[in-house]
Structure formats: structure tokens, C-alpha cells
N, CA, C and O atoms as a GROMACS GRO file, in nm:
protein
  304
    1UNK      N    1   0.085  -0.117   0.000
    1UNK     CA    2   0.000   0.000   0.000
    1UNK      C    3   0.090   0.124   0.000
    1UNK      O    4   0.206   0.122   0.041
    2UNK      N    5   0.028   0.227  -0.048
    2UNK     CA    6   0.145   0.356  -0.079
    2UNK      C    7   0.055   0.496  -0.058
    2UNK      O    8  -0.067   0.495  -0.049
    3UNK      N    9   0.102   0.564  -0.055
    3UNK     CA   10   0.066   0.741  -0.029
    3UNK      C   11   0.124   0.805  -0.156
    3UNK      O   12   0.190   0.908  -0.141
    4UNK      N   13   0.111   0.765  -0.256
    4UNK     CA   14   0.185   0.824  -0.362
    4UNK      C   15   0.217   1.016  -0.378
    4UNK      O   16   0.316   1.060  -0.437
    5UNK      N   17   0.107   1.106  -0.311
    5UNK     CA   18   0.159   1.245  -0.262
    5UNK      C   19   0.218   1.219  -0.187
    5UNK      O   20   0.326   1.267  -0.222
    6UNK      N   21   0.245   1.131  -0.016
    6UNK     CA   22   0.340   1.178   0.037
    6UNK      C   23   0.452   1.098   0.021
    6UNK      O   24   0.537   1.086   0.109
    7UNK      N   25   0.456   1.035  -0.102
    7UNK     CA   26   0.609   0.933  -0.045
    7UNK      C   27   0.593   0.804   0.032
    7UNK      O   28   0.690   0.733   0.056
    8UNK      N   29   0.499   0.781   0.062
    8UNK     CA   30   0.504   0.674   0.193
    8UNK      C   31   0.443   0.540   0.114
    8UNK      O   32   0.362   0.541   0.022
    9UNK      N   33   0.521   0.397   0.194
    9UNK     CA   34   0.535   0.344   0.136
    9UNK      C   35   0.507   0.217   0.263
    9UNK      O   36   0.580   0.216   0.361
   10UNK      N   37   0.406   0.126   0.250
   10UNK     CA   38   0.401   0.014   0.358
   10UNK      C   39   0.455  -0.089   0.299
   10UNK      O   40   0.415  -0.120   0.187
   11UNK      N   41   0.558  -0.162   0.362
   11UNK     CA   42   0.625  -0.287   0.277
   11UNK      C   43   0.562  -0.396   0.432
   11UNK      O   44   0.553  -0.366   0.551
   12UNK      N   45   0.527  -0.531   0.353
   12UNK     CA   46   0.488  -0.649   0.467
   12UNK      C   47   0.580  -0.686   0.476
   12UNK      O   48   0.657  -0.685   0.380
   13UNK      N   49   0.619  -0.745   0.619
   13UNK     CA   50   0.700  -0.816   0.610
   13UNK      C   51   0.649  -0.966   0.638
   13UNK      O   52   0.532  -0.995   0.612
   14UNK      N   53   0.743  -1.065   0.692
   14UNK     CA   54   0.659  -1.206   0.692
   14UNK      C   55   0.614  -1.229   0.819
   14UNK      O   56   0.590  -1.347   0.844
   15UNK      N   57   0.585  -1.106   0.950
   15UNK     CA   58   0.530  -1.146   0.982
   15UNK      C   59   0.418  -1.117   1.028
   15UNK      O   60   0.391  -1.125   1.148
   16UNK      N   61   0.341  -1.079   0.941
   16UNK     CA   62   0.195  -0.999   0.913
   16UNK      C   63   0.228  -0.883   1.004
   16UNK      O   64   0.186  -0.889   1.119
   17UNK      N   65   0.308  -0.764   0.963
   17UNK     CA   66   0.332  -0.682   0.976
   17UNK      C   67   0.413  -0.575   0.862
   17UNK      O   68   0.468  -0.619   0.761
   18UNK      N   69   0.410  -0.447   0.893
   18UNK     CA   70   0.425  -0.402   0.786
   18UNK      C   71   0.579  -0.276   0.856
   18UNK      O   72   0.607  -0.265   0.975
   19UNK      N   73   0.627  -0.227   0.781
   19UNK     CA   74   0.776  -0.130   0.792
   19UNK      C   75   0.763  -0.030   0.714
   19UNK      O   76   0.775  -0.060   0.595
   20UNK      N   77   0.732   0.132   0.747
   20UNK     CA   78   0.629   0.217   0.684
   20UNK      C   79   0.777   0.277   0.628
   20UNK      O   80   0.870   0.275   0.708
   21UNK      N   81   0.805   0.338   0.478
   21UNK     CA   82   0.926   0.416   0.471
   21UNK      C   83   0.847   0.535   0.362
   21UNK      O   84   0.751   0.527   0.284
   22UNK      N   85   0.948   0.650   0.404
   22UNK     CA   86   0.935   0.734   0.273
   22UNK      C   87   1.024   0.711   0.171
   22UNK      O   88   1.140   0.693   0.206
   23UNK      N   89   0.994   0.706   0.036
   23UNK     CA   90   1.117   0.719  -0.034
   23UNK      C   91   0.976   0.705  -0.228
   23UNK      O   92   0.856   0.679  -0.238
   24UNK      N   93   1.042   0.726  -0.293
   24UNK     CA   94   0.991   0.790  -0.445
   24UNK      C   95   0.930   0.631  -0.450
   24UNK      O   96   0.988   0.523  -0.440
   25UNK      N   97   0.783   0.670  -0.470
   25UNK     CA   98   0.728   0.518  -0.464
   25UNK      C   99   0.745   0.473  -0.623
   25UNK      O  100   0.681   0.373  -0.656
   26UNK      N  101   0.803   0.520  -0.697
   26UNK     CA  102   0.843   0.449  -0.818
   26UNK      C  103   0.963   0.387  -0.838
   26UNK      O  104   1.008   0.352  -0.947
   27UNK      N  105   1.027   0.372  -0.700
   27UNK     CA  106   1.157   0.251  -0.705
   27UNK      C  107   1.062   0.171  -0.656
   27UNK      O  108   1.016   0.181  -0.769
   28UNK      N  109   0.988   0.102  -0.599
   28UNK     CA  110   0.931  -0.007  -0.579
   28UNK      C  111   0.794  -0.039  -0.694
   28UNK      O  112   0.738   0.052  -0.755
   29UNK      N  113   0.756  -0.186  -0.708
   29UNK     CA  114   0.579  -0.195  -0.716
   29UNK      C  115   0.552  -0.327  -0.593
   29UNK      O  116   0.619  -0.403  -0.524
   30UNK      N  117   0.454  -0.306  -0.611
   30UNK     CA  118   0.350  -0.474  -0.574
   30UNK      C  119   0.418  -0.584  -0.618
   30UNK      O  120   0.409  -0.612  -0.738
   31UNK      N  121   0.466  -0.633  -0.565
   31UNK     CA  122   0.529  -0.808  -0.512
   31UNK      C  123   0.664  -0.769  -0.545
   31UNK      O  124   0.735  -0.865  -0.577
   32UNK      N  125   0.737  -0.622  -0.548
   32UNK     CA  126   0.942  -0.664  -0.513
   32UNK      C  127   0.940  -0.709  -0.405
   32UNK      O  128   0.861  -0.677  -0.316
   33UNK      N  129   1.051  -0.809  -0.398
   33UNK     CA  130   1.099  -0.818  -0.254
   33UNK      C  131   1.186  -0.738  -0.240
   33UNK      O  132   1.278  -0.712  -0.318
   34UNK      N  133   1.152  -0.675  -0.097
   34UNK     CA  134   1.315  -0.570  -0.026
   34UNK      C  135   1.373  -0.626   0.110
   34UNK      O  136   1.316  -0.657   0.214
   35UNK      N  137   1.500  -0.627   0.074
   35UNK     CA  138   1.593  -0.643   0.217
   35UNK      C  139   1.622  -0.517   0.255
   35UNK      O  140   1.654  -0.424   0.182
   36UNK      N  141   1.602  -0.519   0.448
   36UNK     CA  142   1.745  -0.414   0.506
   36UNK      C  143   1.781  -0.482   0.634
   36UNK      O  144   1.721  -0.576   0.687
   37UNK      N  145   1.891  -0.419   0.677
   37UNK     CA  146   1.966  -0.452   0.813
   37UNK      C  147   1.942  -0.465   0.937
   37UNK      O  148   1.961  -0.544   1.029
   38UNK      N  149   1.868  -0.304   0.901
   38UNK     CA  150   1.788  -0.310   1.046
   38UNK      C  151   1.693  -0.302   1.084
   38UNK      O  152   1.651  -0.187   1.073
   39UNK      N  153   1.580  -0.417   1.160
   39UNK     CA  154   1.470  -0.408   1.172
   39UNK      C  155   1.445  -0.285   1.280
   39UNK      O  156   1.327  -0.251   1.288
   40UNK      N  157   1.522  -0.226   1.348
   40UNK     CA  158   1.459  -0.142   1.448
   40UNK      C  159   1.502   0.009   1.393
   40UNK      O  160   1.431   0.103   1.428
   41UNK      N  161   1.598   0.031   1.321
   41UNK     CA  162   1.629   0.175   1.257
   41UNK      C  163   1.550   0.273   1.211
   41UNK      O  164   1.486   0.244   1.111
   42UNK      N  165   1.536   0.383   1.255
   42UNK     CA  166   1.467   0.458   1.198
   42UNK      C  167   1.516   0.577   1.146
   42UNK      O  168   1.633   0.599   1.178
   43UNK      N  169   1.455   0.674   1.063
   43UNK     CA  170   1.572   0.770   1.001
   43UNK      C  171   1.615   0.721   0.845
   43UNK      O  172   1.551   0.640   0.778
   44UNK      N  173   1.695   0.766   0.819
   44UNK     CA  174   1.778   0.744   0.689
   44UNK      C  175   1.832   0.609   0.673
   44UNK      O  176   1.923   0.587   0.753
   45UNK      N  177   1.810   0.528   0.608
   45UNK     CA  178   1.914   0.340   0.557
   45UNK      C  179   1.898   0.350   0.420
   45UNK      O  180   1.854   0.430   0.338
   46UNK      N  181   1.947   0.245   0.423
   46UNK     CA  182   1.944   0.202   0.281
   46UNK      C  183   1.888   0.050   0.243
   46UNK      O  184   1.931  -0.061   0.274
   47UNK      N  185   1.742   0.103   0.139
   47UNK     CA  186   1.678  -0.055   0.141
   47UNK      C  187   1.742  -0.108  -0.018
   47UNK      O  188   1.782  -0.030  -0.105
   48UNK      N  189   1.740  -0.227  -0.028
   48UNK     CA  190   1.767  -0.310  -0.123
   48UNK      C  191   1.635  -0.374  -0.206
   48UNK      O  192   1.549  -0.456  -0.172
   49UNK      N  193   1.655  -0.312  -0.311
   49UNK     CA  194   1.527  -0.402  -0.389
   49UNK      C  195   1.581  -0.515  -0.462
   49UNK      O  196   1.654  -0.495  -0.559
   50UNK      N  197   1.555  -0.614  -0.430
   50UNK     CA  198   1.594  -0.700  -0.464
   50UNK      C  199   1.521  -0.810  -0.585
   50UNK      O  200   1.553  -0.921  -0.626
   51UNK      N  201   1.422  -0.730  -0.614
   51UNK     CA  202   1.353  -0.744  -0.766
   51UNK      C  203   1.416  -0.688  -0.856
   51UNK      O  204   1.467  -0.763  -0.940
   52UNK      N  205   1.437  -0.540  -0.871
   52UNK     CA  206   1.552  -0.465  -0.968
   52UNK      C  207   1.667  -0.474  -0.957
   52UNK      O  208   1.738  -0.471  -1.057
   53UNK      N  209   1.724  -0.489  -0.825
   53UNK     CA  210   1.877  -0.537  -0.847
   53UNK      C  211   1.917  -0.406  -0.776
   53UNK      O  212   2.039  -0.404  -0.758
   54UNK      N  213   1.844  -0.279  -0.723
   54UNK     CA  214   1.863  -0.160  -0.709
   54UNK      C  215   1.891  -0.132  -0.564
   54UNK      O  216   1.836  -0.200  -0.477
   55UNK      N  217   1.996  -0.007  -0.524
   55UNK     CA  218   1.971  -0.020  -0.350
   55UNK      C  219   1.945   0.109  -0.362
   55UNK      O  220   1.983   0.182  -0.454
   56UNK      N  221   1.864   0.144  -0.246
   56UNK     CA  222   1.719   0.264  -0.244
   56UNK      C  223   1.784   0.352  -0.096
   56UNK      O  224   1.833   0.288  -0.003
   57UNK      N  225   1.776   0.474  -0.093
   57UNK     CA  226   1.801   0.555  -0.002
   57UNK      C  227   1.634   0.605   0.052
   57UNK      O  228   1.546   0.654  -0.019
   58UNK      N  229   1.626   0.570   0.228
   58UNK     CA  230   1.428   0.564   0.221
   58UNK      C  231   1.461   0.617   0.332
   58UNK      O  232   1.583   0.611   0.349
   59UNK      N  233   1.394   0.676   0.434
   59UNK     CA  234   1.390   0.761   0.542
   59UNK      C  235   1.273   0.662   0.634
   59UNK      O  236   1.161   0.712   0.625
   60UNK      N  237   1.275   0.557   0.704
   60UNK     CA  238   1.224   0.455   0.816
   60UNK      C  239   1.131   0.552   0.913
   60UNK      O  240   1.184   0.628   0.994
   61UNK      N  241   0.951   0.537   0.894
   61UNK     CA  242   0.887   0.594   0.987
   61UNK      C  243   0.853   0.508   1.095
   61UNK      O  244   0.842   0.560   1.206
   62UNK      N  245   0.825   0.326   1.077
   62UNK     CA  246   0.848   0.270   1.177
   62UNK      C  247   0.824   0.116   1.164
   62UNK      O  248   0.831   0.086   1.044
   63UNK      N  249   0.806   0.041   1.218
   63UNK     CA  250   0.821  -0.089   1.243
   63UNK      C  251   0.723  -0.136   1.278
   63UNK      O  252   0.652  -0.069   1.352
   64UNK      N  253   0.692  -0.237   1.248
   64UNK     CA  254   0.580  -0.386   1.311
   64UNK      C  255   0.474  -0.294   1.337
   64UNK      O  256   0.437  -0.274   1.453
   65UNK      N  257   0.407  -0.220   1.211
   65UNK     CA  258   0.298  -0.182   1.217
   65UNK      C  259   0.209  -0.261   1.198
   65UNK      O  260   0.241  -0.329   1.100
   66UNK      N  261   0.079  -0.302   1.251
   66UNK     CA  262  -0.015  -0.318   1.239
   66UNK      C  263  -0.123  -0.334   1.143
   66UNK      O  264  -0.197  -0.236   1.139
   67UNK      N  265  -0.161  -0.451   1.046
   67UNK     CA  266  -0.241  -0.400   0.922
   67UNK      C  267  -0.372  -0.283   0.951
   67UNK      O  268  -0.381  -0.182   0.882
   68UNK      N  269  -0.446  -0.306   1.036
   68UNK     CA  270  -0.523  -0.254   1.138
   68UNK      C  271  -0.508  -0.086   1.140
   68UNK      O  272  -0.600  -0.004   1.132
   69UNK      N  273  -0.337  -0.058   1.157
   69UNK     CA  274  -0.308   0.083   1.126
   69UNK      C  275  -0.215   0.138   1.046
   69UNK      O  276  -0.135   0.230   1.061
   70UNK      N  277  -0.248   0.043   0.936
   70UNK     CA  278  -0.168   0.107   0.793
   70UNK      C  279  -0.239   0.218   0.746
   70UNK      O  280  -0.159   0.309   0.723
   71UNK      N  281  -0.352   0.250   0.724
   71UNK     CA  282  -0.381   0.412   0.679
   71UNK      C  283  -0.337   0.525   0.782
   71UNK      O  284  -0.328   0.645   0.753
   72UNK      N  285  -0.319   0.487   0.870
   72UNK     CA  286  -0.271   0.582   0.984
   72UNK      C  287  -0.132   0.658   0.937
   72UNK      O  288  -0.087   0.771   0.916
   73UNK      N  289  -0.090   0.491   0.935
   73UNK     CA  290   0.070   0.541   0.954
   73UNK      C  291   0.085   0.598   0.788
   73UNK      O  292   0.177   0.661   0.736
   74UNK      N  293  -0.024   0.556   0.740
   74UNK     CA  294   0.055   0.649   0.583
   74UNK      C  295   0.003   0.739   0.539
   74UNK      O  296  -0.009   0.782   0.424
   75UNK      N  297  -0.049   0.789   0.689
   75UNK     CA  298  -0.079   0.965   0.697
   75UNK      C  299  -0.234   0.953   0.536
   75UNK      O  300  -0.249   1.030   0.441
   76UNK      N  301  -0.319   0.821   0.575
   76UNK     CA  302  -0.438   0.882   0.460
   76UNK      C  303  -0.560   0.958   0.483
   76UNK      O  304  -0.631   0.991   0.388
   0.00000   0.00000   0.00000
């Protein structure tokens, strides 16, 4: 799910939870897989798309969100 005005971007992870980031939602679509390092980081990392082959500079709003409060967190 995405905020395409603000940037924001919900990626699932596996464990029915989601890792909210900003970053140009046209480095990702629906079903890349992405790796990163740190599950608890927030701020500036660097995610890996690992569908394109591409590594992504994304700004981390937060962690083990909630499906429940994914429109929240992506400010809809």
C-alpha cells in the first residue's frame, strides 16, 4: 500500500506486519521483494530491492505496524 503524494510506502514483512518508509514510490511496485539490516532503525538506511537489483536511499517511519493501522501510519 502507498501514499503516492506523500512518499510513503508500507512494505509487509513475513510477519503480518508491515515497515512504513518514505522514499519515491516508483523505485518499488506490488510483489518486489526488499531487504534491510535493520529491523529497528529509523531515520535514513538504505533498502535493497531485490527485484531490480537496485539499492534505495528511504527515510524509516516505523516498524511492526499493524495491518489494522496502515492508513494511519501512511498519513491517509
Amino acid at each position: 500500500m502507498t501514499n503516492p503524494a506523500g512518499g510513503m510506502i508500507a512494505l509487509a514483512t513475513g510477519r503480518q506486519e508491515f515497515t512504513i518508509i518514505k522514499a519515491g514510490t516508483s523505485d518499488f511496485t506490488i510483489g518486489d521483494r526488499v531487504e534491510w539490516d535493520n529491523d529497528s532503525g529509523l531515520g535514513s538506511e538504505t533498502y535493497r530491492n531485490m527485484t531490480t537489483g537496485s539499492a534505495i536511499s528511504v527515510i524509516v517511519q516505523n516498524h511492526w505496524v499493524q495491518p489494522r493501522h496502515i492508513q494511519k501510519a501512511l498519513l491517509l
